[in-house]
C-alpha positions as CSV (number, residue, x, y, z in Angstrom):
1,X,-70.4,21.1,5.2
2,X,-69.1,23.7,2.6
3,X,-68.9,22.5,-1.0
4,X,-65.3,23.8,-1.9
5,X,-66.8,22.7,-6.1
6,X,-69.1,26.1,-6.1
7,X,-66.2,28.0,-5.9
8,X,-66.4,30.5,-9.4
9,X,-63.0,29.7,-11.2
10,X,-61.6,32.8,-13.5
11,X,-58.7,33.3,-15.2
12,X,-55.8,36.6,-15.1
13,X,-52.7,37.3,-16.7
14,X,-52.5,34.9,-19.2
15,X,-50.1,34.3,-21.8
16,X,-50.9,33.6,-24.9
17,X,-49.6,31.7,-27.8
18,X,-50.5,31.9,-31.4
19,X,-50.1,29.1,-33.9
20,X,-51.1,29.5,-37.9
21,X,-50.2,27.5,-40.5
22,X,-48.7,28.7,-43.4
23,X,-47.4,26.0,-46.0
24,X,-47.9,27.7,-48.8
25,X,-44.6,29.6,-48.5
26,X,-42.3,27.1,-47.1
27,X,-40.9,25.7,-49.9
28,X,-39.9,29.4,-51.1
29,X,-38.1,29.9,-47.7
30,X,-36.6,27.2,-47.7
31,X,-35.0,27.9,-50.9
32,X,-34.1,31.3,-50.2
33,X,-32.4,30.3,-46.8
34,X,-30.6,27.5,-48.4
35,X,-27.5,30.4,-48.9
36,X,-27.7,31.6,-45.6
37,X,-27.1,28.3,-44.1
38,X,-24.3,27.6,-46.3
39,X,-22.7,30.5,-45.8
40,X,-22.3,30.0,-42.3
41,X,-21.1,26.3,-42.7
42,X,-17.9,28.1,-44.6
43,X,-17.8,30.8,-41.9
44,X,-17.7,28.5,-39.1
45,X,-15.2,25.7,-40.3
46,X,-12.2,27.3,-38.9
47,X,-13.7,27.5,-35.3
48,X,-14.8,24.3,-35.7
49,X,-11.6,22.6,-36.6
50,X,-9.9,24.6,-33.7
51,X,-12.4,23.1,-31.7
52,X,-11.7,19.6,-32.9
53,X,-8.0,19.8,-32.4
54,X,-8.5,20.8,-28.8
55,X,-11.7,18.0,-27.9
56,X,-11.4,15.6,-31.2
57,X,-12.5,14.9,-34.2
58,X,-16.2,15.7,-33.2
59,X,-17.3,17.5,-36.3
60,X,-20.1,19.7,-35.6
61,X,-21.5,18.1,-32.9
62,X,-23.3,20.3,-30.7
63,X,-23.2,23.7,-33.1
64,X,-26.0,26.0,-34.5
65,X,-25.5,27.5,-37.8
66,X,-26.8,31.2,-36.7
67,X,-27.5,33.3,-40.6
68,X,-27.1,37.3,-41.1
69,X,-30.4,39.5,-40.9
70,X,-33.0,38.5,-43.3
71,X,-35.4,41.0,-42.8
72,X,-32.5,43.5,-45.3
73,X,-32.8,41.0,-47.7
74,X,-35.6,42.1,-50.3
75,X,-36.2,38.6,-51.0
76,X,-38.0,38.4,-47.7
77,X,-40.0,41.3,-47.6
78,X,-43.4,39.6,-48.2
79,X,-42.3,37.0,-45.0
80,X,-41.5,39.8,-42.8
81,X,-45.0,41.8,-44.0
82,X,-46.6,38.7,-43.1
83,X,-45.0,38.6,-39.6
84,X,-45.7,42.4,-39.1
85,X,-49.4,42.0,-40.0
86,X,-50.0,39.0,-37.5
87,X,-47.9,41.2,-34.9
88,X,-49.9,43.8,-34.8
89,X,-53.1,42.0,-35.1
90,X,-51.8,39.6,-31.7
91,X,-50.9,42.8,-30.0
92,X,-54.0,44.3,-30.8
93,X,-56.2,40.9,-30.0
94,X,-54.1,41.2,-26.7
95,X,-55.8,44.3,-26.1
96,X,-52.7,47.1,-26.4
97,X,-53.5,50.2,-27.9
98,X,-50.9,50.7,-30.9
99,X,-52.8,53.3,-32.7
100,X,-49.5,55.7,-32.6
101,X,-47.4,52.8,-33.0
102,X,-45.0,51.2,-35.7
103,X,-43.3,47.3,-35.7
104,X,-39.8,47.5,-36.2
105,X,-38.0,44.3,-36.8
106,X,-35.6,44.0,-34.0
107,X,-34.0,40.4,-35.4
108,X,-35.0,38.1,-38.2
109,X,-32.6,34.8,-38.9
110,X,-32.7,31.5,-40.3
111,X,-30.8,29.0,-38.1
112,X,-30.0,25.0,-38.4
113,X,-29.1,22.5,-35.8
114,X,-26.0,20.4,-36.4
115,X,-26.3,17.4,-38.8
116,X,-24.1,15.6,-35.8
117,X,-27.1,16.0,-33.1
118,X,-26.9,17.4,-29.4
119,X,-27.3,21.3,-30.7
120,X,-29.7,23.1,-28.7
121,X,-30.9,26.4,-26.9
122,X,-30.9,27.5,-23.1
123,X,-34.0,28.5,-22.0
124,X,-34.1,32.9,-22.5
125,X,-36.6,36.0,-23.2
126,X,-35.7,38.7,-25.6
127,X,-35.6,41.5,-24.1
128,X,-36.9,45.2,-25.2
129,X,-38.6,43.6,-27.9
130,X,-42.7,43.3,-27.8
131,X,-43.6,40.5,-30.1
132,X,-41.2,37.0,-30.6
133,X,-41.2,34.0,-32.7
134,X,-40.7,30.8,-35.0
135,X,-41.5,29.8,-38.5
136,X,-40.5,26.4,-38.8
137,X,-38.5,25.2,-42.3
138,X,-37.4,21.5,-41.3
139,X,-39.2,19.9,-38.6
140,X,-40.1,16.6,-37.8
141,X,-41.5,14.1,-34.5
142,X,-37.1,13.1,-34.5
143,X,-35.7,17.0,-34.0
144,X,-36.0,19.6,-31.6
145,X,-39.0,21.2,-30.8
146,X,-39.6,24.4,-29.1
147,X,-40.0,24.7,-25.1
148,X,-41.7,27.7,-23.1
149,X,-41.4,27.9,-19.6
150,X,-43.8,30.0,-17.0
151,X,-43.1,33.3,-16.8
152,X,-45.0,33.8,-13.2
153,X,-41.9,34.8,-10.6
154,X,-44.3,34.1,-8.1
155,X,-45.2,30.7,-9.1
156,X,-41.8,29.5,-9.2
157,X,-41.5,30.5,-5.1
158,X,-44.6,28.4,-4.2
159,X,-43.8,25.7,-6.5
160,X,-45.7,22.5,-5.6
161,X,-45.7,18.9,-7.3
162,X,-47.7,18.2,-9.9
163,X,-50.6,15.4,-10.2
164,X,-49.4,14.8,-13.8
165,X,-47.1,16.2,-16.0
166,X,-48.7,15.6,-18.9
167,X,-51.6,17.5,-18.2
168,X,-51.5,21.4,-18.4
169,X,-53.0,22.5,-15.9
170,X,-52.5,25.9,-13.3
171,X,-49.6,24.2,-12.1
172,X,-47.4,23.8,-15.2
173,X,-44.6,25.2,-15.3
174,X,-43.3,24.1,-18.7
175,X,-44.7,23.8,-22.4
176,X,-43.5,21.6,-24.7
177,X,-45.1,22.1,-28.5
178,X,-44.8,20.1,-31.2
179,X,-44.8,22.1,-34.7
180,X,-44.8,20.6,-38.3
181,X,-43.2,22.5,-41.2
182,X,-44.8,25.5,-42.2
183,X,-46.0,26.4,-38.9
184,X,-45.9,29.7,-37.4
185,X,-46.0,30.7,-33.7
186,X,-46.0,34.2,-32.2
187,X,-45.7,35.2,-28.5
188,X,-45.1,37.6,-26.1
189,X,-41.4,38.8,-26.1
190,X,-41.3,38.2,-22.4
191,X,-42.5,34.7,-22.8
192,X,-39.2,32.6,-22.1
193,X,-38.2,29.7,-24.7
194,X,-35.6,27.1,-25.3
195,X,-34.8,24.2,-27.5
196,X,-34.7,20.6,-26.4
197,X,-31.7,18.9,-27.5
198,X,-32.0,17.8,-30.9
199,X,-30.3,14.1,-31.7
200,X,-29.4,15.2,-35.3
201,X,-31.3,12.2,-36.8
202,X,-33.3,14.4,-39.1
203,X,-32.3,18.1,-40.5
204,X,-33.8,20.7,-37.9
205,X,-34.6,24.7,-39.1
206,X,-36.5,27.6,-38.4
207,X,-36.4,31.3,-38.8
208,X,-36.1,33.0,-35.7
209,X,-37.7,36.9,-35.5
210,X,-38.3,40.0,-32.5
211,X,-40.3,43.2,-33.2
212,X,-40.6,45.9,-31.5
213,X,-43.7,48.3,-30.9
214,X,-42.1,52.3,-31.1
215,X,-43.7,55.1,-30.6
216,X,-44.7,56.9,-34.1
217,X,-43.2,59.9,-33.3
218,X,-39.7,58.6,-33.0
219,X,-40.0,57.6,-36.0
220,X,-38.9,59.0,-39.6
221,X,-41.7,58.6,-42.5
């Protein structure tokens, strides 16, 4: 009889996700995005009172409060440094060539969930864009946490039950991680991502960023 266990097990395409901690900066960012979140609180109080008149008095229940581009604010230009150096070192640990390459922030933003609860985020990819991620500002085991779902086409066609769900294992098909303030996590672009629904019990904020690998030649010094 055949022992199926001597079978050699390896491992191909892989996607990988990088987690750092980075404390030392948070309370600094948080500061500096304090304005950016306020901001859009005024901005967004006329849609949302249309939006009560035509469902109720529901305050902001449900909303995200989405801020401007950080990475032209000077204030942030040792974040965003920090973010560019870990990109390029992931893309490089990934084993891409970006020799005659520069990282170009796509998108940078600081966004909070509403203080009302049931805010969240569809699961999506950001597309022409090399390098995504989150650096979490307010965070807790009560808010939202990030989601990342399989990006194998193929996998999804031969999809099978699994043993257990809380295992991962070849046949998850969905990540769910569970960050503390301060952390940082960097991915492949094409790696999809969501947000559970957060139930507003505890404030819930992270800074959102894309960047892209062009070409040095395209570029002007």
């Amino acid at each position: 009889m055949v022992n199926m266990l001597k079978h050699n097990k390896n491992y191909f395409f892989k996607s990988p996700i990088y987690i750092k901690e980075h404390t030392d900066i948070l309370d600094n960012l948080n500061l500096l995005c304090d304005s950016y979140i306020e901001k859009e609180k005024q901005k967004d109080i006329e849609k949302i009172n249309d939006r009560n008149k035509l469902l109720g008095q529901i305050g902001d229940k449900g909303w995200h409060y989405h801020s401007e581009p950080l990475y032209l604010d000077k204030n942030f230009s040792d974040f965003h440094k920090l973010i560019g150096n870990n990109a390029r070192f992931i893309l490089d640990d990934m084993g891409y060539d970006i020799t005659n390459h520069k990282l170009v922030f796509t998108e940078s933003w600081v966004q909070e969930f509403s203080e009302k609860g049931s805010s969240n985020h569809h699961i999506h990819a950001h597309g022409n864009n090399h390098i995504s991620g989150f650096y979490f500002l307010k965070i807790s085991n009560k808010t939202s946490f990030p989601i990342f779902t399989d990006p194998r086409v193929g996998h999804t066609m031969m999809k099978l039950p699994e043993k257990n769900k809380d295992d991962i294992t070849d046949a998850t098909d969905i990540l769910n991680l569970k960050p503390s303030p301060g952390t940082l996590i960097m991915f492949p672009s094409y790696l999809a991502h969501g947000y559970q629904v957060d139930l507003g019990i505890e404030p819930f904020r992270f800074i959102h960023f894309n960047l892209r690998a062009i070409e040095s030649i395209y570029l002007n010094d």
